[in-house]
C-alpha positions as CSV (number, residue, x, y, z in Angstrom):
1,X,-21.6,5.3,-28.5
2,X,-19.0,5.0,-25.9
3,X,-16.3,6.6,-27.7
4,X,-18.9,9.8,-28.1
5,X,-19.7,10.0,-24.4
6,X,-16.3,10.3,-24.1
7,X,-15.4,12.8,-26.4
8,X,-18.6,15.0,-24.6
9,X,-16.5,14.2,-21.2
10,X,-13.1,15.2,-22.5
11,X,-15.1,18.4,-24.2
12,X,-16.8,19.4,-20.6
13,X,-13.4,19.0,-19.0
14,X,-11.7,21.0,-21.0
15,X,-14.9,23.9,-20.6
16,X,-14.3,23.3,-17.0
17,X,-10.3,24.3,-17.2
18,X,-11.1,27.7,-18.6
19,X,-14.5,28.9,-17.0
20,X,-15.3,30.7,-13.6
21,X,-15.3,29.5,-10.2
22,X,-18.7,27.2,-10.4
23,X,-16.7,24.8,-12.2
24,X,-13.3,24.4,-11.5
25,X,-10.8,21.6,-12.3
26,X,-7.8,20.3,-9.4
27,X,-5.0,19.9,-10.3
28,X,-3.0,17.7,-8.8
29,X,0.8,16.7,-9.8
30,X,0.6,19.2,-13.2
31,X,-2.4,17.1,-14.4
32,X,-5.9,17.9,-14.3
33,X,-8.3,16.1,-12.4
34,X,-12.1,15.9,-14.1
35,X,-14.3,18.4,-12.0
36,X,-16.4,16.6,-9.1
37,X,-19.9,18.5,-11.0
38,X,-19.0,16.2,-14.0
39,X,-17.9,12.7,-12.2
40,X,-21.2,12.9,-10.5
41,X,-23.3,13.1,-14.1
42,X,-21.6,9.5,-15.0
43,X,-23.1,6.1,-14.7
44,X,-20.6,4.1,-12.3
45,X,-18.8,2.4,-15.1
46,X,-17.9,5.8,-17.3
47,X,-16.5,7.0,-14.1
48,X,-14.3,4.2,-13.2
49,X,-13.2,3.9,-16.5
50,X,-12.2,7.6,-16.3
51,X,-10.5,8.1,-12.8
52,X,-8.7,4.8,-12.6
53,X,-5.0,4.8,-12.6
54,X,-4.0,1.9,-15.5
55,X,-3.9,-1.4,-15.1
56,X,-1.2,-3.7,-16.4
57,X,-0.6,-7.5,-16.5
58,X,2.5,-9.4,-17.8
59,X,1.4,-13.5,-19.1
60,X,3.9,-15.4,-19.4
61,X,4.3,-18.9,-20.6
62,X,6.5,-22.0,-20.1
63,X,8.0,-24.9,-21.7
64,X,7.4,-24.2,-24.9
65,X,7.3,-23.9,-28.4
66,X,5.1,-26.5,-29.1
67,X,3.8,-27.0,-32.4
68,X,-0.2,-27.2,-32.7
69,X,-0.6,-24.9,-29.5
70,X,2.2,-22.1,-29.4
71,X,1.0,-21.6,-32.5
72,X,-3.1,-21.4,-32.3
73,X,-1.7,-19.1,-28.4
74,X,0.8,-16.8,-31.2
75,X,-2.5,-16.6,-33.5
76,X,-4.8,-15.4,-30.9
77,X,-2.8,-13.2,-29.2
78,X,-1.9,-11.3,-32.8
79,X,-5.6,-11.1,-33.3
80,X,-6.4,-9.5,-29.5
81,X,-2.5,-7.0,-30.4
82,X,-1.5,-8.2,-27.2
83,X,2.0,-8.5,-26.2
84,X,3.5,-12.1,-23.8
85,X,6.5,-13.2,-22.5
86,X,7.5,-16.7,-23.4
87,X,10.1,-19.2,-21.4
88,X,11.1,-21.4,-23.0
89,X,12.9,-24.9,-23.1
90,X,15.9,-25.4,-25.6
91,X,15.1,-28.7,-26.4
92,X,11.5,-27.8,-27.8
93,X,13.4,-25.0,-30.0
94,X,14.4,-28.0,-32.6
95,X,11.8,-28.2,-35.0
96,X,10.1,-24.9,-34.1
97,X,12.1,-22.6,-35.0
98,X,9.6,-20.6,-36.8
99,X,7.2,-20.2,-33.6
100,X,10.6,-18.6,-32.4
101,X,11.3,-16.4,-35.4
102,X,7.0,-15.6,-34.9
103,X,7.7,-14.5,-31.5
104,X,10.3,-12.1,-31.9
105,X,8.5,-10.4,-35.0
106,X,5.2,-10.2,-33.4
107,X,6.8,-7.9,-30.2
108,X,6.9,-10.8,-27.8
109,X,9.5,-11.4,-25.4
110,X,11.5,-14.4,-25.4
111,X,13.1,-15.9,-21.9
112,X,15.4,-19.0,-20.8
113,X,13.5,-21.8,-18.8
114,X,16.7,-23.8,-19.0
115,X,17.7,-26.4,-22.0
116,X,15.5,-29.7,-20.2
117,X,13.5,-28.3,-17.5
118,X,16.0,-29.6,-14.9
119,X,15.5,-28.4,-11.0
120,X,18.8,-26.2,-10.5
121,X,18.2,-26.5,-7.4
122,X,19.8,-29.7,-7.4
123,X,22.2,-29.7,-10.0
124,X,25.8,-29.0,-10.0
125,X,27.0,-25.6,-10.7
126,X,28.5,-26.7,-14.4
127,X,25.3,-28.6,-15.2
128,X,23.3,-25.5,-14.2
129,X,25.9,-23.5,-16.0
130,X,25.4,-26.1,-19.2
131,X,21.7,-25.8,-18.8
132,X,21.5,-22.3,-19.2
133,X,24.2,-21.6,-21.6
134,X,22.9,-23.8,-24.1
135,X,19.8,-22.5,-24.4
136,X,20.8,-19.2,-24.6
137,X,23.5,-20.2,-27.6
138,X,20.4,-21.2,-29.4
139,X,18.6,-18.5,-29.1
140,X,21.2,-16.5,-30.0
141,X,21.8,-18.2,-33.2
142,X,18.4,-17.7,-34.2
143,X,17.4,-14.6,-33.4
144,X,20.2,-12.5,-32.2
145,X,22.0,-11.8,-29.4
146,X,20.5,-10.4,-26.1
147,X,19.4,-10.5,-22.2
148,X,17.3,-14.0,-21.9
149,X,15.8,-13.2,-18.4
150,X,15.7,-16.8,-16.6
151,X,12.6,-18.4,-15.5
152,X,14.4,-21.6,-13.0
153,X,11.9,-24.6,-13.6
154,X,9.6,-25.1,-11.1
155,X,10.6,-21.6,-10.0
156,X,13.2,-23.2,-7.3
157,X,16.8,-22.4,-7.2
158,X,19.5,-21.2,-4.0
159,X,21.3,-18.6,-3.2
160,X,24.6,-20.0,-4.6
161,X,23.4,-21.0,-7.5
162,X,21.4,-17.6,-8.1
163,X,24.8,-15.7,-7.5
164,X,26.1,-17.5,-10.9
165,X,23.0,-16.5,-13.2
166,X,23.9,-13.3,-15.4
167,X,20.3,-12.1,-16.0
168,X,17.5,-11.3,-14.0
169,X,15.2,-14.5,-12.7
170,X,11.4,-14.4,-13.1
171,X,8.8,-16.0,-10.5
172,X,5.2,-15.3,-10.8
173,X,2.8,-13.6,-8.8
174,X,-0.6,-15.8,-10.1
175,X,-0.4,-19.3,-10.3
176,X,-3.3,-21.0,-11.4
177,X,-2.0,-24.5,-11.5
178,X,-3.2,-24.7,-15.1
179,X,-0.7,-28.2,-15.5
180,X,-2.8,-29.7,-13.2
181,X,-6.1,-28.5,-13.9
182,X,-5.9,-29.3,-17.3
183,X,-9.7,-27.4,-17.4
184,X,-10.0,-24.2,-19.4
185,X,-13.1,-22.6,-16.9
186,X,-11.3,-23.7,-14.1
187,X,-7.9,-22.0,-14.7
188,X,-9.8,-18.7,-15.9
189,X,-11.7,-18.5,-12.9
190,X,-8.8,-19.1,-10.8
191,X,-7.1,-16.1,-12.4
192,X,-10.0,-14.1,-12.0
193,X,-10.4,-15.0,-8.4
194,X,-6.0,-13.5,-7.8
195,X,-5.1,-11.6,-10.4
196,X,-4.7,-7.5,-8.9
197,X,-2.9,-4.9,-11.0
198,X,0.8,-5.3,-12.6
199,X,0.9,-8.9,-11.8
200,X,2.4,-12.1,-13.6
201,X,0.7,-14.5,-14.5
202,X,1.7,-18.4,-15.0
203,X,0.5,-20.2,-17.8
204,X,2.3,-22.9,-20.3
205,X,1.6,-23.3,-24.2
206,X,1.9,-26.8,-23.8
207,X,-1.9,-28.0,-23.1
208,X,-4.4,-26.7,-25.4
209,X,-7.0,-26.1,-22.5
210,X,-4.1,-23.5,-21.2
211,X,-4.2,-21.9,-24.9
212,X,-7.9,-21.1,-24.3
213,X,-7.7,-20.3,-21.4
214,X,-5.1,-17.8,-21.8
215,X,-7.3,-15.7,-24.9
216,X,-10.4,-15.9,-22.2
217,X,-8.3,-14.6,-20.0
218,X,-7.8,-11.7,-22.2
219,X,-11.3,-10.9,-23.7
220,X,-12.6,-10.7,-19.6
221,X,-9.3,-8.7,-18.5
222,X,-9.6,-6.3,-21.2
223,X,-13.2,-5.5,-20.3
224,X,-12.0,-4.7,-17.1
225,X,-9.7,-2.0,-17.8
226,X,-6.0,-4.2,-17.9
227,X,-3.3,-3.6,-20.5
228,X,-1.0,-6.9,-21.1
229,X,2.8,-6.0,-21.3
230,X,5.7,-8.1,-21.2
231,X,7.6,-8.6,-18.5
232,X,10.2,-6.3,-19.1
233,X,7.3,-3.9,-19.9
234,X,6.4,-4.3,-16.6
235,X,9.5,-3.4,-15.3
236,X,9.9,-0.4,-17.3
237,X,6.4,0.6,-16.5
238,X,7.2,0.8,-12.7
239,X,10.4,2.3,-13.2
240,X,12.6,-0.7,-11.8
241,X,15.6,-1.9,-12.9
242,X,15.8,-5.7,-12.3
243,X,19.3,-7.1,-11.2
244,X,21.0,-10.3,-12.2
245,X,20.7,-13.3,-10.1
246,X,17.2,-12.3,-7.9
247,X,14.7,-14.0,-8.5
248,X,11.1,-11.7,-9.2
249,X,7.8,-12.7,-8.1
250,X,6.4,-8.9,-9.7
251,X,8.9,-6.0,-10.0
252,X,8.5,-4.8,-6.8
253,X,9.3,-8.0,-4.8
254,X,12.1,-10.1,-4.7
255,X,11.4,-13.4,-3.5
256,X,13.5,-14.9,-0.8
257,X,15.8,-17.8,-1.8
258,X,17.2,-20.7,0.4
């Protein structure tokens, strides 16, 4: 039913771009604008759904693969068609190579959350070197060479020690604590409660309630109009060109190191 009232819309539009002056179509930045005398036939949803400018969300997930919930998360999101972006930790790789292989076939992108989840924050600049490196060897190995964007554990890391990373750092824009939570309802509806247009979201495919949580997510953001991407989707999407060694809370802001 929906996709006919559609159709009828697009039908009446396209009336309204070649009749007289009762019905006339703006246009506005070579792309016409439905006519005001149809908008104001619609119910409130049809017309949102209509006149909205897209809405896009990059999920990403951390310290992973994990064998009995990346996989059930890699399921769920094939079934739903939707795209993430997965950091992950080199010493989980060992063992789950597949969900790797999985990830890279199935259009998802694959990051660098260091080889044990150390703080680089603290560590010495060959130990963070070291850390990086080796997971990036790894992935390498497995599924090809490539630009493993960086996602520093626990999302801290200086100034100095930014300047020696080679790839672009990701932050997050949502954080619902889901680690702690541990409580599917709970970390949906603190998603729901902050999540706005082209943000990223913080999850890990560690705990299974996170899993759920994350597909929940989906089926209720879909409804509402959002697109997943990954995060170099998102990027791309918004035109920006992230730069190696800043650290990106969402593509338009760089978040301030110490």
């Amino acid at each position: 039913m929906k996709n006919w009232l559609l159709w009828g819309m697009m039908l009446l539009l396209c009336i309204s771009l070649y009749s007289g002056d009762n019905m006339k179509a703006v246009v506005s930045s070579g792309e016409a604008e439905i006519p005001r005398e149809i908008l104001e036939t619609l119910d409130p949803v049809t017309r949102e759904m209509l006149t909205e400018e897209p809405k896009y969300l990059a999920l990403t997930f951390d310290d992973g693969p994990r064998r009995g919930t990346t996989d059930i998360l890699l399921n769920g999101l094939q079934e739903r068609g939707v795209p993430a972006t997965f950091f992950v930790v080199g010493e989980q790789i060992e063992g789950n190579e597949d969900l790797i292989l999985r990830m890279k076939a199935e259009g998802h992108q694959i990051g660098n959350h260091t080889y044990s989840h150390t703080m680089l924050l603290k560590a010495e600049k060959a130990a963070m070197m070291e850390e990086i490196r080796k997971t990036e060897v790894m992935l390498e190995q497995l599924i090809g060479g490539g630009h493993y964007w960086l996602r520093p554990p626990y999302g801290l890391i200086d100034v100095k020690r930014a300047a020696q990373v080679k790839t672009p750092m990701i932050y997050w824009s949502v954080d619902p604590e889901d680690w702690d939570l541990l409580d599917t309802e709970k970390v949906v509806a603190r998603v729901m409660e902050q999540v706005t247009n082209k943000d990223i979201v913080l999850l890990h495919d560690f705990y299974p309630t996170s899993v759920d949580a994350a597909l929940e997510l989906i089926d209720r953001l879909q409804e509402k109009g959002y697109t997943f991407v990954t995060v170099e989707e998102l990027f791309r999407i918004q035109g920006i060109e992230p730069e190696a060694g800043l650290l990106y809370a969402s593509p338009t802001c760089i978040r301030p190191l110490p």
